[in-house]
N, C-alpha and C positions, 0 to 999 in steps of 0.2 A: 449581740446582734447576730443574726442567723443568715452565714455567710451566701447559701444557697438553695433555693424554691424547687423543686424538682415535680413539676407535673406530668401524670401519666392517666390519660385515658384510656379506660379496658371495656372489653367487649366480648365475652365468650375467649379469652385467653387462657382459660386454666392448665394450658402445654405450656408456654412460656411465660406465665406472669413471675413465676417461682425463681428462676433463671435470671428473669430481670432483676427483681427484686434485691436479689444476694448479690448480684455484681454490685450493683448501685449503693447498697451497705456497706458496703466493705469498701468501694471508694470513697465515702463520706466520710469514715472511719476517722481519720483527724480535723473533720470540720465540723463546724454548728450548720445544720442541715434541717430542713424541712420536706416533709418528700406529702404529696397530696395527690390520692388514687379517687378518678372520678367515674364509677363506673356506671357506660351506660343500659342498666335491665340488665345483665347478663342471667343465661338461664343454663348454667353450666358451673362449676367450682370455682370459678375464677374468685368471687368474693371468700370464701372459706379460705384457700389459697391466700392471699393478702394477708387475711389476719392470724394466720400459721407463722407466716415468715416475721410479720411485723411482733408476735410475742413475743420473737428473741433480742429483738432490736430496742423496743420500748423504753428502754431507759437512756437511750443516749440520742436521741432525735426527734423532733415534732412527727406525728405521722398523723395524717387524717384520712378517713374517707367518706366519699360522699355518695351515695347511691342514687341513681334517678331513677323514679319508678316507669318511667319511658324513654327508649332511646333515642336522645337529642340531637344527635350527629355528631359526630367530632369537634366542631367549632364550636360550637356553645357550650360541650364541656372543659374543653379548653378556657374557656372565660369565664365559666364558673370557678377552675382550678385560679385562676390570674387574679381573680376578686381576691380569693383568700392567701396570696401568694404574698409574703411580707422579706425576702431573700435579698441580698446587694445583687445577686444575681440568680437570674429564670431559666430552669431547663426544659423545656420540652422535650419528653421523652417517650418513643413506642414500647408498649410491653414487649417486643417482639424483637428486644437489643440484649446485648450483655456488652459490658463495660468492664477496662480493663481495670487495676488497681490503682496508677498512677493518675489517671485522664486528667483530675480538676486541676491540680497545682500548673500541667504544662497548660490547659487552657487558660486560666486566669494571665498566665505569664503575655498570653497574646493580647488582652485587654488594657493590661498595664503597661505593657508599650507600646500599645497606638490606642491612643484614645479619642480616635475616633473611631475605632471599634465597636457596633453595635451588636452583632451577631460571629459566632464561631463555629464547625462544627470539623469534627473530625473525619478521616478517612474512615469508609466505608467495607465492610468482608463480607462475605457467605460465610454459610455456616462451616464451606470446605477449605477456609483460607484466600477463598480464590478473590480475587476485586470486583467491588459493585460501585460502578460510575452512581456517584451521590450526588452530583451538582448538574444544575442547568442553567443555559441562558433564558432571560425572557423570550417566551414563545411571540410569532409574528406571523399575521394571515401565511404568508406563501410556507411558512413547516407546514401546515395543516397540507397544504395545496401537494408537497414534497413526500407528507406521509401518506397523503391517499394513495397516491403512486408509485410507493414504496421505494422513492429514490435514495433516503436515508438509509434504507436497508442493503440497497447497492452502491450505496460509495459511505457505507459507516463511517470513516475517517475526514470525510469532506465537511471543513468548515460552511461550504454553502448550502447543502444538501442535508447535513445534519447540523446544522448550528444551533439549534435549541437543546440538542439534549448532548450537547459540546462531545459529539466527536472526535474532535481534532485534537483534545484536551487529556497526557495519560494520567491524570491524578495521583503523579509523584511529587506534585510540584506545589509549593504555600504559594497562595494566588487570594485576589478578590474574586470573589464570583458573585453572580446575578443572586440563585436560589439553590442554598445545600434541600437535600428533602428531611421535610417535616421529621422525619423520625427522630433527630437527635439536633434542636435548636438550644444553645446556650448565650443569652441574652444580657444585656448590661441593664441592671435596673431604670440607669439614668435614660436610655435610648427608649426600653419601652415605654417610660411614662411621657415622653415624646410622640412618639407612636400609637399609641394606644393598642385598644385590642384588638382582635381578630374578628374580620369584617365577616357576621352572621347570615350575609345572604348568598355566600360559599359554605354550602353545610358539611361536606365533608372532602370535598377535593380544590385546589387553586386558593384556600383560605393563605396558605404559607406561602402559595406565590407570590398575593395580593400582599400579605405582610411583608413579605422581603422588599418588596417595591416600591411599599412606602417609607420601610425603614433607609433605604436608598434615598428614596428623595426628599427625606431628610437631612441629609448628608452623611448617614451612617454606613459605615463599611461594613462590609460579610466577608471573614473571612475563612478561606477551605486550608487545615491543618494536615496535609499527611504522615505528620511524624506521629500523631495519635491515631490510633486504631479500633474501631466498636467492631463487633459481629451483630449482622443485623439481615432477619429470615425474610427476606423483602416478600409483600403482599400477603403474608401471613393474615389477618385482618379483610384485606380484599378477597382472597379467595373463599374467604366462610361465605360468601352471596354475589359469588362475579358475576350475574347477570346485571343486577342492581346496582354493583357498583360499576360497572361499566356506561349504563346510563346516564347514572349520578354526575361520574367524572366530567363526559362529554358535556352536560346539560350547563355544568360550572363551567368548563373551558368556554363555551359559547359565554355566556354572563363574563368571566376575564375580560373578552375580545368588547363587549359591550360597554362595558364599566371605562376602560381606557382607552377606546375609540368612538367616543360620543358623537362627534359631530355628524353634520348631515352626509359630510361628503364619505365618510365612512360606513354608513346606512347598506347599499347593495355589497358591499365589499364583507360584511358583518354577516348579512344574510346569508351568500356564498359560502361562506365560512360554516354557516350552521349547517348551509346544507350536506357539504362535503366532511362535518363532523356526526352526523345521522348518516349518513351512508358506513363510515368506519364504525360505528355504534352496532349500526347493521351486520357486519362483516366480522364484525368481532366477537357479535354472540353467535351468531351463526358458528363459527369457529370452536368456541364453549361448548356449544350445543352438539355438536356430530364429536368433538373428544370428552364431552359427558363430563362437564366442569361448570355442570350450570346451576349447584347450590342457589337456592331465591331466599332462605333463612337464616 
């Protein structure tokens, strides 16, 4: 039986796919493993790359990949990789991680003592050592209201001011949390066939929110591990086309707020939202734009 599903969507990575790849071997090293690279178009070495690393590996692990002749968006290749995904347990992983040697044996150990454990994910580093806050709480209209204002950015530490992207929180601590980021999701088989898969009309941002959320109200736990540790190049991916994807992000955040505030009486409160989310959309490339960070491909 193939203890573990390791799915990686790529996309013009051929800097870090390499990187990725060799950690994540070399931690499977004593497991039955399956590792499934879904790349989408890339028009750069990334696929060459892949199949470099995976000729040294080929005898001791399932490896596939799957090429799309157009770029799907992250969420659909994500569930293209979860179709084919046959693992007791699912990693969701970015190319743009390295993974230590030890990681799966301490993760699993937190599954099989709580089991209601549906999700895991380790502490978060730069590439300099230094700490990158991984977790969030559920976003709620007034952050948006707090971020146009910039009041998160003057009181970073305040639970009321910055409670969505847990300021007040120093991630030394094993805790439940709402949503680790997508980069590095390791999952219980049993919880996701619960769950199911990743709702396709978030195409590339809020998809892992929305999943966390329902794995929540399922009654599955998320747990944040800091005694394991990844290196992980945050927005490496986002910034190959930050105009687009700053659109993108905003466009999904608005659909979040929609999806889980249906009712009528949440209708003007939604719209609000969207609007003071196109304004920061506004604000933000403009910001790209005059420090010349506005890659569109």
């Amino acid at each position: 039986m193939i203890n573990i599903s390791t799915i990686i969507v790529t996309f013009n990575h051929e800097n870090e796919i390499i990187s990725c790849l060799n950690t994540l071997l070399n931690a499977l090293a004593s497991l039955r493993a399956q590792i499934i690279v879904i790349d989408n178009h890339s028009q750069d070495q990334t696929l060459s790359n892949v199949h470099s690393v995976f000729k040294k590996y080929d005898d001791r692990n399932e490896l596939q990949v799957i090429r799309n002749k157009v770029n799907l968006g992250f969420t659909k290749a994500v569930n293209q990789g979860l179709v084919k995904s046959s693992g007791e347990y699912v990693l969701i992983l970015n190319p743009d991680t390295e993974l230590p040697p030890d990681i799966f044996p301490v993760l699993f150990n937190v599954f099989q003592n709580n089991k209601k454990c549906g999700i895991v994910s380790p502490q978060f580093r730069n590439s300099d050592g230094s700490l990158q806050p991984s977790c969030r709480r559920f976003p709620r209209h007034r952050d948006i209201i707090y971020t146009t204002f910039a009041l998160n950015k003057l009181f970073p530490k305040s639970r009321k001011f910055n409670y969505w992207q847990m300021g007040d929180f120093d991630f030394q601590t094993q805790r439940k949390v709402h949503q680790p980021q997508g980069a590095f999701l390791l999952m219980h088989r049993a919880a996701l066939e619960q769950v199911g898969f990743m709702d396709e009309k978030f195409p590339m941002f809020f998809s892992d929110v929305d999943w966390c959320r329902r794995f929540i109200k399922k009654g599955w736990e998320i747990i944040f591990l800091p005694d394991v540790k990844i290196i992980h190049q945050q927005g490496s991916s986002i910034f190959k086309s930050r105009l687009k994807m700053i659109w993108s992000s905003h466009r999904s955040f608005y659909s979040y707020f929609v999806k889980y505030y249906p009712a009528k009486k949440w209708t003007s409160i939604n719209l609000l939202t969207g609007c003071l989310l196109i304004l920061l959309a506004l604000l933000r490339s403009l910001f790209c734009l005059l420090t010349n960070n506005s890659k569109t491909s």
